[in-house]
C-alpha positions in Angstrom: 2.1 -9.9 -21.7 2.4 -6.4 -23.6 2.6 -4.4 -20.1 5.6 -6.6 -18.6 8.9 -5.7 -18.4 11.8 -6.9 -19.0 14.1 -7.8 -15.6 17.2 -6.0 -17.4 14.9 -2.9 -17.9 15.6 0.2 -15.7 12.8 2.7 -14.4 14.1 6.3 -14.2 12.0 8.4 -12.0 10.4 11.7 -13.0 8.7 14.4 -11.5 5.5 13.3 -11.9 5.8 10.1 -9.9 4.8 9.5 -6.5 5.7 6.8 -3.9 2.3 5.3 -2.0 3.0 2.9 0.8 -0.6 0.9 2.0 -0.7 0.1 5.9 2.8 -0.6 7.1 1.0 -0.6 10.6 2.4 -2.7 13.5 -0.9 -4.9 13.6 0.3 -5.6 10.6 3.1 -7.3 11.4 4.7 -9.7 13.9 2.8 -9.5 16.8 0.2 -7.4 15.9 -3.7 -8.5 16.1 -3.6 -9.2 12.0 -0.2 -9.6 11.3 0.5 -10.4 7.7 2.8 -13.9 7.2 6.3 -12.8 6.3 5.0 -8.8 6.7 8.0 -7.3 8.2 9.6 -8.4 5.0 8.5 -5.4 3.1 10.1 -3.0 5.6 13.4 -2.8 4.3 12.8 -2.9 0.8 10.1 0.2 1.0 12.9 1.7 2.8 15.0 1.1 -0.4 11.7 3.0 -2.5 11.7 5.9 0.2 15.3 7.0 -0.1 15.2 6.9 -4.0 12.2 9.3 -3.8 13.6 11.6 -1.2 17.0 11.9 -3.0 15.2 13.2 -6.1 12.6 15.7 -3.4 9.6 13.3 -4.9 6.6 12.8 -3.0 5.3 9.8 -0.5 1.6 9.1 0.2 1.7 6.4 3.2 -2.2 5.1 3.9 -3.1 4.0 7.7 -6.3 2.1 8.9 -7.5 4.3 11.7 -10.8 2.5 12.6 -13.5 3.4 15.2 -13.4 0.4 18.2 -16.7 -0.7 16.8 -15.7 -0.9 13.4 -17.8 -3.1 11.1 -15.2 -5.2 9.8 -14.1 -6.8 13.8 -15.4 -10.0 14.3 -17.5 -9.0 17.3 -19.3 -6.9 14.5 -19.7 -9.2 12.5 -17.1 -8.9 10.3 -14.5 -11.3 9.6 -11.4 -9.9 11.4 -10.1 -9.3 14.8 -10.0 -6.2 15.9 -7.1 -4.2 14.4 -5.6 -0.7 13.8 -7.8 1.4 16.3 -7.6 4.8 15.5 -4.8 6.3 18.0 -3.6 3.0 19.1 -0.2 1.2 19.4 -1.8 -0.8 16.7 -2.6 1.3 14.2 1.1 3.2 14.3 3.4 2.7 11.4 6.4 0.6 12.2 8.8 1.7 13.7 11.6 0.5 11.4 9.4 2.3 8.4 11.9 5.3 7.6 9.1 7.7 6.6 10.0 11.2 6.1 8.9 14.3 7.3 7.3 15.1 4.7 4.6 12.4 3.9 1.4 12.6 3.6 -0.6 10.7 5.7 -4.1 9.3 4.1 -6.4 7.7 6.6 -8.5 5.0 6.0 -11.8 2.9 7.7 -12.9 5.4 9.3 -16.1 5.4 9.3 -17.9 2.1 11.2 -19.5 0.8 7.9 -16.8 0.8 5.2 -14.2 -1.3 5.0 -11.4 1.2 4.2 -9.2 -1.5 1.8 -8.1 0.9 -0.8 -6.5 3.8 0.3 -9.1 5.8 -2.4 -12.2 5.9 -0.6 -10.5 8.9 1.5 -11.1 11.6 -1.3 -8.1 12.8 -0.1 -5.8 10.9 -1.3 -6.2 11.7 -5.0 -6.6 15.5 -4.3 -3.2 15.4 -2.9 -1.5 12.7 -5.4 -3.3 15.6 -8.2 -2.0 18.7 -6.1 1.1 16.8 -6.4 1.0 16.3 -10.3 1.7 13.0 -9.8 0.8 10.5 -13.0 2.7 7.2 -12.0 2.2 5.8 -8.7 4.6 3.2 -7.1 2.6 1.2 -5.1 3.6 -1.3 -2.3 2.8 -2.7 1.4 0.3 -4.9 2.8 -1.9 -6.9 2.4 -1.1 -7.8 -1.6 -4.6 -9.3 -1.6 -6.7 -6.7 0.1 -5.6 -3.1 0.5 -3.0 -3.2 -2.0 -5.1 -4.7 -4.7 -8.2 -2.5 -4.0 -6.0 0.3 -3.7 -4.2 -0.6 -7.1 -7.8 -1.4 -9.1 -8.6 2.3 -8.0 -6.0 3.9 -8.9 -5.8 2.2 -12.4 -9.3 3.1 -12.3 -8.6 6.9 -12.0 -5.9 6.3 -14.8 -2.7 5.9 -12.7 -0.3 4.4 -14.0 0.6 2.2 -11.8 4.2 0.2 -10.7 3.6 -2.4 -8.4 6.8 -2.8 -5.8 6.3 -7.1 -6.4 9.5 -7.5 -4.1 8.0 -5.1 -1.1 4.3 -6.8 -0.7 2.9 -9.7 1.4 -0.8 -11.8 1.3 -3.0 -12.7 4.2 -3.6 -15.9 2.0 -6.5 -16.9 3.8 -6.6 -18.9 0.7 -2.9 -20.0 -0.3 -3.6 -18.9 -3.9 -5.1 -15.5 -3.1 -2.1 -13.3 -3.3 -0.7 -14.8 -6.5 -4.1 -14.5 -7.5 -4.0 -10.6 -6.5 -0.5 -9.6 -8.3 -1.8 -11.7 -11.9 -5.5 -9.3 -11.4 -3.6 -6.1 -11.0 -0.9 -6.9 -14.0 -3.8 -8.0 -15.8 -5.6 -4.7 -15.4 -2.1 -2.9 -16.1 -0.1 -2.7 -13.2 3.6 -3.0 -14.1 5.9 -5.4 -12.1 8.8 -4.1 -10.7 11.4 -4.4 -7.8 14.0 -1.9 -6.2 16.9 -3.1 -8.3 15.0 -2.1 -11.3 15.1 1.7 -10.5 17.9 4.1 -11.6 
């Protein structure tokens, strides 16, 4: 495929890139209401991302679910997951181990009881910052690989992102075992580039 690299090839980052990390939320992850197979995974490798940006001053965009207690997506709504990521809970915190810095900017997502919040776009804020941030290529990684990370990726390319999908710092929910490998062959399809930390210079 014409939009896959190489394993040998080397990123160098640029000014106009920007670092988005999708839900890295403790309900996420072991022991959390939702928590995502083999999520705490990504955690070290993101922190691998994160310390390349800072060391060149470039930005990162971290997304949250922050969802009212009735949100339409908990199965007592309705919807078809437990109740997760309550706006100001111990849930809905990033984790602990997540070595964000000071300086990240925070996009919330879900808020509103009738949308589903998956891609970190549908807060209008987050492409008003990424553009007051001139950024053009977003590095994108975190959970889940086959729902906020891929809706948050088909935006994005949708906006005309280009767009570097961390492959080695996302997880599925696999509620169908195919549906994450599924997810990563959509996004290249649509454009996403594959890469992984040891790829960046």
């Amino acid at each position: 495929m014409a939009n896959k690299r190489k394993s040998t090839d080397k990123i160098e980052l640029s000014q106009n890139d920007a670092l988005l990390l999708i839900d890295i939320q403790n309900d996420f992850l072991q022991g959390g209401n939702l928590a995502v197979p083999n999520g705490d995974q990504v955690i070290p490798v993101l922190n691998g991302y994160i310390e390349q940006f800072v060391n060149r001053q470039l930005p990162v965009f971290a997304t949250r679910d922050w969802h009212p207690s009735n949100h339409s997506s908990f199965t007592r709504q309705g919807g078809p997951w437990p109740e997760h990521c309550i706006a100001n809970s111990k849930g809905a915190e990033f984790a602990t181990g997540l070595h964000l810095p000071a300086s990240t900017d925070i996009i919330s997502k879900g808020i509103d009881v009738e949308q589903d919040g998956y891609s970190g776009f549908v807060n209008p804020a987050l492409k008003e910052q990424l553009d007051n941030a001139a950024a053009r290529r977003l590095f994108i990684g975190g959970l889940a690989t086959d729902y906020c990370v891929l809706n948050t990726v088909r935006d994005a390319l949708d906006h005309h992102y280009r767009v570097l999908l961390l492959t080695d710092a996302i997880r599925a929910v696999n509620v169908r075992q195919q549906n994450g490998g599924n997810a990563i062959n959509e996004m290249i399809q649509k454009g996403a580039i594959p890469i992984t930390l040891d790829m960046i210079r």
